[in-house]
Biopython code that builds the backbone (N, CA, C, O; Angstrom):
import numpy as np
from Bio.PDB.StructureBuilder import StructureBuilder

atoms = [
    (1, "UNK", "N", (-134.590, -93.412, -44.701)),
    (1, "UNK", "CA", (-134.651, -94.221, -43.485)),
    (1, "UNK", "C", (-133.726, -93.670, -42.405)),
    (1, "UNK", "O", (-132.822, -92.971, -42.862)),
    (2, "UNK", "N", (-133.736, -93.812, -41.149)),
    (2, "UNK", "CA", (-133.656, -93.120, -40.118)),
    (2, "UNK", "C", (-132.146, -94.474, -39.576)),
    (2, "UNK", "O", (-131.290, -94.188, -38.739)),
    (3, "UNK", "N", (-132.193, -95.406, -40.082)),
    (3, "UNK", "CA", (-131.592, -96.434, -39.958)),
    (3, "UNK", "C", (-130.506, -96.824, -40.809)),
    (3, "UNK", "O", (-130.930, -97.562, -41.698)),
    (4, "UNK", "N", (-129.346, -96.631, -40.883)),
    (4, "UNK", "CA", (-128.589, -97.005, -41.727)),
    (4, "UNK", "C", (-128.125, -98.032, -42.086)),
    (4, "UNK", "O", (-127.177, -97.861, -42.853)),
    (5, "UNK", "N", (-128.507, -99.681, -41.752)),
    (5, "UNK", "CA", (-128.928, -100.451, -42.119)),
    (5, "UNK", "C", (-129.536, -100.730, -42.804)),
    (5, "UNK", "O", (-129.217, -101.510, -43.702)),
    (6, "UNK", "N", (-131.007, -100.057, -42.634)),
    (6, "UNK", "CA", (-131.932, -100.059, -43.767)),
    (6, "UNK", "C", (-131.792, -99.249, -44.883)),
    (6, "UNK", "O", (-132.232, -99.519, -46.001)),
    (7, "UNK", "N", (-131.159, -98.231, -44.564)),
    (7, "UNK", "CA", (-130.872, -97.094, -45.604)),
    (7, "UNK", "C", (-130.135, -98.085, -47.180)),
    (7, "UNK", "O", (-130.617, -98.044, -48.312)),
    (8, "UNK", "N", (-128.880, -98.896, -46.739)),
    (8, "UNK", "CA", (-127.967, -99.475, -47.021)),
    (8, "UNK", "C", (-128.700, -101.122, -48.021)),
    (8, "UNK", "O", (-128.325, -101.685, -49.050)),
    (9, "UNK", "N", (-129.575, -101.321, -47.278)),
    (9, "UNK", "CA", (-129.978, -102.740, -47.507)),
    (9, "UNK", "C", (-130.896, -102.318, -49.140)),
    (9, "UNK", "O", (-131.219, -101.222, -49.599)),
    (10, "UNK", "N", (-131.105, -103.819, -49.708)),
    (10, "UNK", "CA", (-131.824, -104.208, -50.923)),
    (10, "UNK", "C", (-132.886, -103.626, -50.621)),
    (10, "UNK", "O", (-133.081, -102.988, -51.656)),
    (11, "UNK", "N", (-133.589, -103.419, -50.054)),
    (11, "UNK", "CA", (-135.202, -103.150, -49.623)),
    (11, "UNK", "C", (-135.558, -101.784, -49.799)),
    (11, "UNK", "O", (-136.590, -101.281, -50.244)),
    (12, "UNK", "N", (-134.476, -101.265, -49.352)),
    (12, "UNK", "CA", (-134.741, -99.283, -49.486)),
    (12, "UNK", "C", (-133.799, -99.068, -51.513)),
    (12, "UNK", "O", (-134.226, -98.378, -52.439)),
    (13, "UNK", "N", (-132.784, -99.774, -51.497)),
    (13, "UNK", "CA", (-131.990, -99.228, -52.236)),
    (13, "UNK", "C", (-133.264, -99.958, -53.684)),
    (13, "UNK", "O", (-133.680, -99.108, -54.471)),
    (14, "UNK", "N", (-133.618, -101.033, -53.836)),
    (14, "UNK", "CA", (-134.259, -101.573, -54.752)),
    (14, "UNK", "C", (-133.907, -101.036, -56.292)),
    (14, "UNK", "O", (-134.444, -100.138, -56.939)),
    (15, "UNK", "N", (-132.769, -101.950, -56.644)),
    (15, "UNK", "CA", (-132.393, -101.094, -58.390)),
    (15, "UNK", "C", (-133.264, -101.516, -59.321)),
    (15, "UNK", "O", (-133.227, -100.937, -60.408)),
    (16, "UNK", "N", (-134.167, -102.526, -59.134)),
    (16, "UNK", "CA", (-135.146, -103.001, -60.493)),
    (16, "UNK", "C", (-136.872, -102.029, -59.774)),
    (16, "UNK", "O", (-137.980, -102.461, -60.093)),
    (17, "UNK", "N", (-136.698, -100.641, -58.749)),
    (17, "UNK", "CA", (-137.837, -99.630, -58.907)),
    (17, "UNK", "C", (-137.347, -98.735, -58.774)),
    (17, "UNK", "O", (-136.209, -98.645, -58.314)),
    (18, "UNK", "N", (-138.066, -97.776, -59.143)),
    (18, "UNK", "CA", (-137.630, -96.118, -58.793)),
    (18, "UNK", "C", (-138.059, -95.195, -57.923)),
    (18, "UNK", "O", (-139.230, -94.889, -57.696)),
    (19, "UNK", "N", (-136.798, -94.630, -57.300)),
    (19, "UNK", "CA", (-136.186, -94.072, -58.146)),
    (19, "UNK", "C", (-134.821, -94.529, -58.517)),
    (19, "UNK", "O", (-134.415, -94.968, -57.441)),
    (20, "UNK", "N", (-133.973, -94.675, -59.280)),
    (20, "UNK", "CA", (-132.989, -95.218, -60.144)),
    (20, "UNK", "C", (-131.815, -94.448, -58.714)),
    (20, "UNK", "O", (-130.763, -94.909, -58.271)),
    (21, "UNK", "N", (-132.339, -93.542, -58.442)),
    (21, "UNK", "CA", (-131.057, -92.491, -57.913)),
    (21, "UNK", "C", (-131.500, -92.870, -55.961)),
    (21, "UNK", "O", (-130.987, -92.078, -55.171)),
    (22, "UNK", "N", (-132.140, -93.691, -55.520)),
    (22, "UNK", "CA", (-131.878, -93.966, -54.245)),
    (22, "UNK", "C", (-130.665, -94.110, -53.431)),
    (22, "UNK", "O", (-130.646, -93.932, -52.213)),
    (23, "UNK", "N", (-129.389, -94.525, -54.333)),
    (23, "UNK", "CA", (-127.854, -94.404, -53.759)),
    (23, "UNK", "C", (-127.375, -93.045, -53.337)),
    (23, "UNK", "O", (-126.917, -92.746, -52.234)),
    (24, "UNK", "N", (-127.542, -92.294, -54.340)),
    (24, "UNK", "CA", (-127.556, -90.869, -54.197)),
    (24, "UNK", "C", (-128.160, -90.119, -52.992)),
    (24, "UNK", "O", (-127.871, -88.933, -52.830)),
    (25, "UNK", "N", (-129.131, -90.871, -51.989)),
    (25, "UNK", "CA", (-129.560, -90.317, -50.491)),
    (25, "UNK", "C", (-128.852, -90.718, -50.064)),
    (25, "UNK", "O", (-128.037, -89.867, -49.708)),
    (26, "UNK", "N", (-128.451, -92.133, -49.699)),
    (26, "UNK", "CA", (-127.485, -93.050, -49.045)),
    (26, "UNK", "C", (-125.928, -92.173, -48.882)),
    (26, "UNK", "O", (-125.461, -91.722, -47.836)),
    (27, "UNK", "N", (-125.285, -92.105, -50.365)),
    (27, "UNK", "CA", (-124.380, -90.929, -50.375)),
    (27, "UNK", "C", (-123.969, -89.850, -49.531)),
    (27, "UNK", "O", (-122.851, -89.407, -49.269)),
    (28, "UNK", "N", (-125.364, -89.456, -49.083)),
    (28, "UNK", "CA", (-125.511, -88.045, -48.892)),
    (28, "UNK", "C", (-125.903, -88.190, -47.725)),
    (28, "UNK", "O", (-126.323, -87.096, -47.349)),
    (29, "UNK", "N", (-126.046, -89.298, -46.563)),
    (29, "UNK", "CA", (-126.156, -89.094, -45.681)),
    (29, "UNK", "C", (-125.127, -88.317, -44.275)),
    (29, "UNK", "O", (-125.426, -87.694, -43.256)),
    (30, "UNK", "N", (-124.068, -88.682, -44.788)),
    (30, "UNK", "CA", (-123.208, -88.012, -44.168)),
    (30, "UNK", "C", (-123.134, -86.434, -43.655)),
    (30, "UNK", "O", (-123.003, -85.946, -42.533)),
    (31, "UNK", "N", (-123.275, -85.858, -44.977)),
    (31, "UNK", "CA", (-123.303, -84.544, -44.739)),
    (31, "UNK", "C", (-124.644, -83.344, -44.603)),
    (31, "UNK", "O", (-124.742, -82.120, -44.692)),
    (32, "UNK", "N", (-125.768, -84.768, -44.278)),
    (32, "UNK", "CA", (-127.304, -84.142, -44.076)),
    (32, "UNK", "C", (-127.097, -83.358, -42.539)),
    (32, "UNK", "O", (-126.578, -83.811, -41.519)),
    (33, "UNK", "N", (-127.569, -82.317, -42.734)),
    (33, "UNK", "CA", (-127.593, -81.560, -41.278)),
    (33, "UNK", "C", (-129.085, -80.816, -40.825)),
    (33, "UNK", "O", (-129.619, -80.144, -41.707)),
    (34, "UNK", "N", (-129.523, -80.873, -39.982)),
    (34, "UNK", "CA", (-130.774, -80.561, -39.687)),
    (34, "UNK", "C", (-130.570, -78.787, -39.088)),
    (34, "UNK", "O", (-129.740, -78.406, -38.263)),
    (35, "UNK", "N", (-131.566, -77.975, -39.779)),
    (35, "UNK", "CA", (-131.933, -76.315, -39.715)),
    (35, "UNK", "C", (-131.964, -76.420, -38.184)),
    (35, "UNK", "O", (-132.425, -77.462, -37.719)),
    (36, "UNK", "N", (-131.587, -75.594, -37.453)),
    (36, "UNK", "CA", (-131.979, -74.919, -36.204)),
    (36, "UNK", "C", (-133.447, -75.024, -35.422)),
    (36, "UNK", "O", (-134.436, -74.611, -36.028)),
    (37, "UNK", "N", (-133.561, -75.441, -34.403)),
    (37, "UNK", "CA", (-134.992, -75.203, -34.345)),
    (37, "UNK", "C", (-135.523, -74.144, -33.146)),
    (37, "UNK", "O", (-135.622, -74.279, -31.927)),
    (38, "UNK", "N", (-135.789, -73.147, -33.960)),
    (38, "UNK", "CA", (-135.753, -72.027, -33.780)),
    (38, "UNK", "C", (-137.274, -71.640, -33.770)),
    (38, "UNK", "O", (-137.675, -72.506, -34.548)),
    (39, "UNK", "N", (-138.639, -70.777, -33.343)),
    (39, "UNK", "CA", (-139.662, -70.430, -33.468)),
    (39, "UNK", "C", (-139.677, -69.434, -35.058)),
    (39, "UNK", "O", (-140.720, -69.255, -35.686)),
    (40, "UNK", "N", (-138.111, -68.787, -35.569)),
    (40, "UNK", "CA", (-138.307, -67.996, -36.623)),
    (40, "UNK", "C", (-137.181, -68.494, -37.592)),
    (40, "UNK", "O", (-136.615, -67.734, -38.377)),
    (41, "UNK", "N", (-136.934, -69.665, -37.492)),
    (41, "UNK", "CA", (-136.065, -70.345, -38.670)),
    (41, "UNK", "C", (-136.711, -70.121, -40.201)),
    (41, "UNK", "O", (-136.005, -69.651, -41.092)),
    (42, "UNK", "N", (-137.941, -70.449, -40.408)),
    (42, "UNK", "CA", (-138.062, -69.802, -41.482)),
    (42, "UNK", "C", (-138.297, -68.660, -42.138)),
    (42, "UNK", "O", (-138.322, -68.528, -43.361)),
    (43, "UNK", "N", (-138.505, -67.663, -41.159)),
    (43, "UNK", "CA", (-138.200, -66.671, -41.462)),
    (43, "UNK", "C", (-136.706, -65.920, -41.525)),
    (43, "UNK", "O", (-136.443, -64.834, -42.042)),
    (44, "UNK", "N", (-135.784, -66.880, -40.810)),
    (44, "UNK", "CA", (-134.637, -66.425, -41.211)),
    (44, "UNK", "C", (-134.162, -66.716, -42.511)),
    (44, "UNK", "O", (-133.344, -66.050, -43.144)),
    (45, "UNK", "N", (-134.758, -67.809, -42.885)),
    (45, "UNK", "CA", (-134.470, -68.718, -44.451)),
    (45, "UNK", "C", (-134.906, -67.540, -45.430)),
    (45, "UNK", "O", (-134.095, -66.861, -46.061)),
    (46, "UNK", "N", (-136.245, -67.387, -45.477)),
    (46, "UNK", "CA", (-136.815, -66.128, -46.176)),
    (46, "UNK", "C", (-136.218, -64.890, -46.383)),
    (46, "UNK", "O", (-136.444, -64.183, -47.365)),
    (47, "UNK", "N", (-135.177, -64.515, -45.137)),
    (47, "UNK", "CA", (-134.927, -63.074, -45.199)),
    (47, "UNK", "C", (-133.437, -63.617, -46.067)),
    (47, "UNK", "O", (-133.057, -62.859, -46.959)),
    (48, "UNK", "N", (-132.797, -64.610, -45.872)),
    (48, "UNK", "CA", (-131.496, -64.569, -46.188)),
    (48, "UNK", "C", (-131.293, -64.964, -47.708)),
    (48, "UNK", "O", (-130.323, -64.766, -48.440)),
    (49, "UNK", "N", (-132.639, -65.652, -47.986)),
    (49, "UNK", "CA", (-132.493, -66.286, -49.532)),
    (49, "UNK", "C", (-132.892, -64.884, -50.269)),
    (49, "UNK", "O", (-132.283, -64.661, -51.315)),
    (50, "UNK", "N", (-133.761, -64.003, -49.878)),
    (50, "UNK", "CA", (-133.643, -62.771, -50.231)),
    (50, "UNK", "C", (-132.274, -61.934, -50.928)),
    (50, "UNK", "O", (-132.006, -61.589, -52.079)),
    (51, "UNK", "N", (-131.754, -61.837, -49.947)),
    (51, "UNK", "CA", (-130.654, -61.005, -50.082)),
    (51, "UNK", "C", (-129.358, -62.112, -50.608)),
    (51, "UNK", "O", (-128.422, -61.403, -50.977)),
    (52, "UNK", "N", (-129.094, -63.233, -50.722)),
    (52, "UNK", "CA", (-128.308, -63.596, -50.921)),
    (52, "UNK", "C", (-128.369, -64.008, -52.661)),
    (52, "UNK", "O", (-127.385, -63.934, -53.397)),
    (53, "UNK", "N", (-130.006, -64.528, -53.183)),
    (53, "UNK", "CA", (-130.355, -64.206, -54.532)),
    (53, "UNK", "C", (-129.944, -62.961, -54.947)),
    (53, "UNK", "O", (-129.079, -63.057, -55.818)),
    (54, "UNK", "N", (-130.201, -61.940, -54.688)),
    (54, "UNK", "CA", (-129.712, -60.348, -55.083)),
    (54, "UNK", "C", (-128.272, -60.243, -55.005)),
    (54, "UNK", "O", (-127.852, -59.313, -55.694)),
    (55, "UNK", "N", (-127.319, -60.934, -54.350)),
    (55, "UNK", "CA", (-126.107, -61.303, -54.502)),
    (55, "UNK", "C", (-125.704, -61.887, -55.489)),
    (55, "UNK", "O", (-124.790, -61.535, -56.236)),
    (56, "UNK", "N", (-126.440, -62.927, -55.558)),
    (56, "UNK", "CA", (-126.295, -64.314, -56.984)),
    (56, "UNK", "C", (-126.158, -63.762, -58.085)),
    (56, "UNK", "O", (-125.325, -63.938, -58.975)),
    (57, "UNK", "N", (-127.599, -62.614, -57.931)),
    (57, "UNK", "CA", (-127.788, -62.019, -59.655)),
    (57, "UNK", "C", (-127.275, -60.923, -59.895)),
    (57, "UNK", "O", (-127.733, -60.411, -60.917)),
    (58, "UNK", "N", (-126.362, -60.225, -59.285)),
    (58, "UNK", "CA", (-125.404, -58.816, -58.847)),
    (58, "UNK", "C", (-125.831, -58.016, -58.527)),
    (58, "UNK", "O", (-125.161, -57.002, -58.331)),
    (59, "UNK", "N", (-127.397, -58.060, -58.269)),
    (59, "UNK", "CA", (-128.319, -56.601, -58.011)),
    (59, "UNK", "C", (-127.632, -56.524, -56.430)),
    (59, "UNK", "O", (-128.359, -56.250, -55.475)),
    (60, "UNK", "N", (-126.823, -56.671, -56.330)),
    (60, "UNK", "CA", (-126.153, -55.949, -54.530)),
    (60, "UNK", "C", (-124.505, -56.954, -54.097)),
    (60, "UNK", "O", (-124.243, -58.083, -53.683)),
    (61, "UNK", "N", (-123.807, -55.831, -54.467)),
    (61, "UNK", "CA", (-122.429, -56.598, -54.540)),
    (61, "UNK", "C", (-122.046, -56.902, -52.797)),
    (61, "UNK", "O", (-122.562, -56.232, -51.903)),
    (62, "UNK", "N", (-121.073, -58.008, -52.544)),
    (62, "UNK", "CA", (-120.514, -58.745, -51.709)),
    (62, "UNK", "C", (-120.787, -58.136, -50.725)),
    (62, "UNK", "O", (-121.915, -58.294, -50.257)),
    (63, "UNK", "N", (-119.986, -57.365, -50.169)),
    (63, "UNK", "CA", (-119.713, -56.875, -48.581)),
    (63, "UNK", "C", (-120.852, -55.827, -48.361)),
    (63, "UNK", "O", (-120.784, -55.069, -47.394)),
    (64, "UNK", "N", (-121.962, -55.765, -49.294)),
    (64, "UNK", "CA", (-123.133, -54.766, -48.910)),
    (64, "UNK", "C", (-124.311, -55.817, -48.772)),
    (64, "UNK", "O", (-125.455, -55.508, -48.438)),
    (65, "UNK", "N", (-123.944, -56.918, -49.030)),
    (65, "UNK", "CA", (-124.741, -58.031, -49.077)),
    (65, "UNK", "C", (-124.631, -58.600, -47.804)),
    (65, "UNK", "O", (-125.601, -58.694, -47.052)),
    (66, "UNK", "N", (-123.724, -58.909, -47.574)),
    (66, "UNK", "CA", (-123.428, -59.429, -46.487)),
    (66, "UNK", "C", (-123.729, -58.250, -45.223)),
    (66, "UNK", "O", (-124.807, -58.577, -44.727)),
    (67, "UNK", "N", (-123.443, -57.594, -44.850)),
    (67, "UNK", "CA", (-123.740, -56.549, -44.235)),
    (67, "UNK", "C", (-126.135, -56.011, -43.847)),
    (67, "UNK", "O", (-126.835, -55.781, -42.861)),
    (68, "UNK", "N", (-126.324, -56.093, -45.301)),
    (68, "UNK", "CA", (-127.846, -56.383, -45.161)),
    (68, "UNK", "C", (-127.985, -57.511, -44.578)),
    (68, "UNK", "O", (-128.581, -57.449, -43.503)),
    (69, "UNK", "N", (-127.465, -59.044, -45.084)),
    (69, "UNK", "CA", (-127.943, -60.268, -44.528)),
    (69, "UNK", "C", (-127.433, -60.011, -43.206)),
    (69, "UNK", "O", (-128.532, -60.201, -42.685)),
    (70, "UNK", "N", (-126.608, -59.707, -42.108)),
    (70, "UNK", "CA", (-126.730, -59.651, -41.060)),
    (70, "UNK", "C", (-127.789, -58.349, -40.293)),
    (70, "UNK", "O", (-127.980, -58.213, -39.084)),
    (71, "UNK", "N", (-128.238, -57.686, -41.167)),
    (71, "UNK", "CA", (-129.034, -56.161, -40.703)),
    (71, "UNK", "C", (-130.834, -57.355, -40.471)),
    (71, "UNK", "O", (-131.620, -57.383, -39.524)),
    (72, "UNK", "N", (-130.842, -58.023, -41.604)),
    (72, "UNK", "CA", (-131.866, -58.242, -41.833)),
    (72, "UNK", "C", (-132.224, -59.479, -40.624)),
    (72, "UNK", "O", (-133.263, -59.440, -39.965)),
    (73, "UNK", "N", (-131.166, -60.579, -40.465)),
    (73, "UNK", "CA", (-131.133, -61.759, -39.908)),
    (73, "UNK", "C", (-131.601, -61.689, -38.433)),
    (73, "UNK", "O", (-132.631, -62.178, -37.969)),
    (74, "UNK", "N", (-130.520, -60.897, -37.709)),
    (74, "UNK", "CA", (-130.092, -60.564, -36.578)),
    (74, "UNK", "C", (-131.411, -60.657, -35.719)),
    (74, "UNK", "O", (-131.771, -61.634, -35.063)),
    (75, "UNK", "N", (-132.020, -59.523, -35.844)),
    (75, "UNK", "CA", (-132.662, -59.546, -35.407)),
    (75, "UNK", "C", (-134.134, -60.507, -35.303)),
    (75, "UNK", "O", (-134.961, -60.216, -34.439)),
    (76, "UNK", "N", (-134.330, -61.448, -36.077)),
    (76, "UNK", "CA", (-134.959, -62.636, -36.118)),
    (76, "UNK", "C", (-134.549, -63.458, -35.427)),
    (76, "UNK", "O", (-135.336, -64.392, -35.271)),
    (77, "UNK", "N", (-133.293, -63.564, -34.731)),
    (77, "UNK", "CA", (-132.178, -64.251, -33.471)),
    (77, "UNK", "C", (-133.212, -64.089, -32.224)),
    (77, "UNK", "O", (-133.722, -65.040, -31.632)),
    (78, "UNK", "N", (-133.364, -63.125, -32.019)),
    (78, "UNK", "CA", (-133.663, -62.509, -30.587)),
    (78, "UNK", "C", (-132.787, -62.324, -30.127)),
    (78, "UNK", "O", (-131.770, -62.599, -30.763)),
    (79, "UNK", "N", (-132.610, -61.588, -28.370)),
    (79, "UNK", "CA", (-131.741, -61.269, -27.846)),
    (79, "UNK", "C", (-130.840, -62.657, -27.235)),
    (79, "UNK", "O", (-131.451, -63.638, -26.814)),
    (80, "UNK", "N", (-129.518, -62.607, -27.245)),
    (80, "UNK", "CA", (-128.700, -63.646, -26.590)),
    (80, "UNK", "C", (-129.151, -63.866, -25.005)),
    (80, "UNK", "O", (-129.478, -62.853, -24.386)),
    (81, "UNK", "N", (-129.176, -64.973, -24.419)),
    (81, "UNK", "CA", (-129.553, -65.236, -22.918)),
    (81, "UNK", "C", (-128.438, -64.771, -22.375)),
    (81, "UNK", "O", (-127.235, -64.867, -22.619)),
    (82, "UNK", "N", (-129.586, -63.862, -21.006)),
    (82, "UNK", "CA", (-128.307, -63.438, -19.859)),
    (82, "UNK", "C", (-128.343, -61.935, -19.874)),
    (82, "UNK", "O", (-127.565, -61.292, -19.171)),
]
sb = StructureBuilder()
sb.init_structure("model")
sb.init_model(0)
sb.init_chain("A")
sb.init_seg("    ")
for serial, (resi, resn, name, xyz) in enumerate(atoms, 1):
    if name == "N":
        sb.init_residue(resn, " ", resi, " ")
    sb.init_atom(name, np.array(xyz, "f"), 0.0, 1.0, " ", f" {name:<3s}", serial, name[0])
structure = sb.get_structure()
């Protein structure tokens, strides 16, 4: 709910249906943040979960990782205005 009132109230939270874990959104509203809205946001998502999985699983250590994720990203930015 878009409303934190309602978010909060018996009606959304309902403990006798499920899901059992509806507090757990409520929780978490705080630190919900909305993606960029960008024409190539998901393609920035795509390029970065790329390279940052290959980080995760060691196939490409830290600072060469990081270094691709900005090679790869960047340019999905476009140029800065001005």
């Amino acid at each position: 709910p878009s409303r934190l009132d309602v978010a909060r109230s018996g009606v959304f939270l309902r403990p006798d249906a499920p899901p059992k874990s509806s507090q757990v959104f409520v929780d978490a509203i705080p630190d919900i943040r909305a993606v960029p809205h960008t024409a190539t946001w998901s393609e920035v998502e795509k390029a970065a979960d790329d390279v940052i999985a290959a980080m995760y699983y060691g196939r490409l250590e830290r600072d060469a990782g990081l270094r691709q994720l900005n090679e790869v990203t960047e340019p999905l930015f476009g140029s800065p205005p001005g």
